[in-house]
C-alpha positions, 0 to 999 in steps of 0.5 A: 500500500502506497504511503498517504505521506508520498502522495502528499509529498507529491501533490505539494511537489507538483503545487509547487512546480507548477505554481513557477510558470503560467505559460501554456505550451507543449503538453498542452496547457502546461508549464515550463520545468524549471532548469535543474527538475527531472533531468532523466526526461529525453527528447528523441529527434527521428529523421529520415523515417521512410514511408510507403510511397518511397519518401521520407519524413522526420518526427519526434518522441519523448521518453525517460532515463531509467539506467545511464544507457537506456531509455524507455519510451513508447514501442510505436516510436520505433517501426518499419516503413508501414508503421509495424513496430519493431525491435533491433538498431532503429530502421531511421536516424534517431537521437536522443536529447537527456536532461536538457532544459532549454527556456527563453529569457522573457522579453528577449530572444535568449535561451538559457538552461541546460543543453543535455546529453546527446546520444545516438539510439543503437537497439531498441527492445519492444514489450509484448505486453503493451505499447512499451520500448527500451531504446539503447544508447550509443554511450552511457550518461552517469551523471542524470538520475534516473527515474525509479522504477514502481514497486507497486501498481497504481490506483485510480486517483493517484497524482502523476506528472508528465514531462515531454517534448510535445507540440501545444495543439493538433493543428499543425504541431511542432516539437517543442522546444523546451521540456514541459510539465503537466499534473495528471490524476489517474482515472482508470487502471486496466491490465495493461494501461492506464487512463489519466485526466488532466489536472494542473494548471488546468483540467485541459492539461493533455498530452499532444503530438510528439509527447509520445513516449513521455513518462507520468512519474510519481515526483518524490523531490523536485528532481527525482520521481517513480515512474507510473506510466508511458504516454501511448495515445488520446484526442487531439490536444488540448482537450479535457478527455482521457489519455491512455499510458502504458502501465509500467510496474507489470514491465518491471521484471523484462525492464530489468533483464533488457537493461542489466549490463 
């Protein structure tokens, strides 16, 4: 049984998180993470992604640090040219951004924060039980944390936060350019996935295009959290319906075993 005592931990965590910014933007209708929160959150940059008429487009996904050389995220990121998805070395281009934090300075063109560590995905390895994948990085990253793994399942009403990459809407979206954060409750736990609401700042808090792969994490401090859930899918964003994310803590064992040096 989850300790009364972390939910409250978290829920004054997230209060105070995101009481620091009221700018909406990616995952929609939330806030930028302040520099120094949560560095195991990782932006992937896919280029070069053949389609079926021969072509090539580029798309985007988010992800977690959960030992210094992977990174889970969700399997629909990795595919084949008809979208199947699909283990081994990735079938296009794909980096991964960890820890990085990139603001703008008010008022100006400026950027600050941390630009983060930069590694090539060399393998990736797929779940068979839901919309889960580990990606392998090129080299280890030792100085992140990273997200904890559960030791119990969730519960409908548990306090998640997400941090992602995503676009801020469905029209035309892009990736965004800082890592932003959102308070979600769960709704609904089923065998495989959960379900989770928007919460802070707003109820239209969501998931968007691009934050694929994002973690809900249960914050523990202002920079470390436990991993709750994986972002699969939902409406087009911003809305105030539900989410669906891949649960994490019947993963735990193969995550584990695909990670283990």
């Amino acid at each position: 049984m989850k300790p009364i005592r972390a939910l409250t931990v978290s829920a004054l965590t997230l209060t105070s998180l995101l009481s620091m910014s009221g700018i909406a933007g990616a995952v929609a209708n939330g806030i930028d993470a302040p520099p120094g929160t949560f560095g195991f959150n990782t932006q992937f940059t896919m280029t070069g992604i053949p389609t079926p008429d021969g072509g090539t487009r580029d798309s985007a996904c988010s992800g977690a640090l959960v030992a210094p050389q992977w990174i889970i995220t969700a399997g629909h990121c990795f595919h084949d040219t008809t979208g199947i998805r699909v283990d081994g070395p990735p079938r296009y281009e794909t980096e991964a951004t960890v820890g990085k934090t990139t603001l703008q300075d008010t008022g100006s063109s400026t950027l600050f924060g941390n630009p983060g560590h930069t590694r090539s995905v060399i393998d990736v390895r797929q779940s068979e039980v839901n919309d889960l994948a580990l990606a392998k990085l090129s080299e280890p990253i030792t100085d992140l944390t990273p997200v904890a793994l559960p030791l119990s399942p969730p519960n409908s009403g548990d306090l998640v936060a997400i941090d992602g990459w995503g676009a801020n809407t469905s029209v035309d979206p892009m990736p965004a350019q800082h890592v932003r954060l959102g308070g979600f409750r769960i709704a609904e736990v089923a065998d495989t996935t959960i379900q989770v609401a928007g919460l802070l700042p707003l109820s239209t808090t969501s998931a968007c295009a691009y934050d694929s792969g994002a973690p809900y994490f249960t914050p523990t401090s202002l920079s470390e959290g436990v991993l709750v859930g994986v972002e699969n899918d939902g409406p087009p964003c911003p809305h105030n319906q539900l989410d669906t994310a891949a649960r994490v803590d019947n993963q735990v064992d193969w995550i584990r075993s695909q990670i283990q040096p």
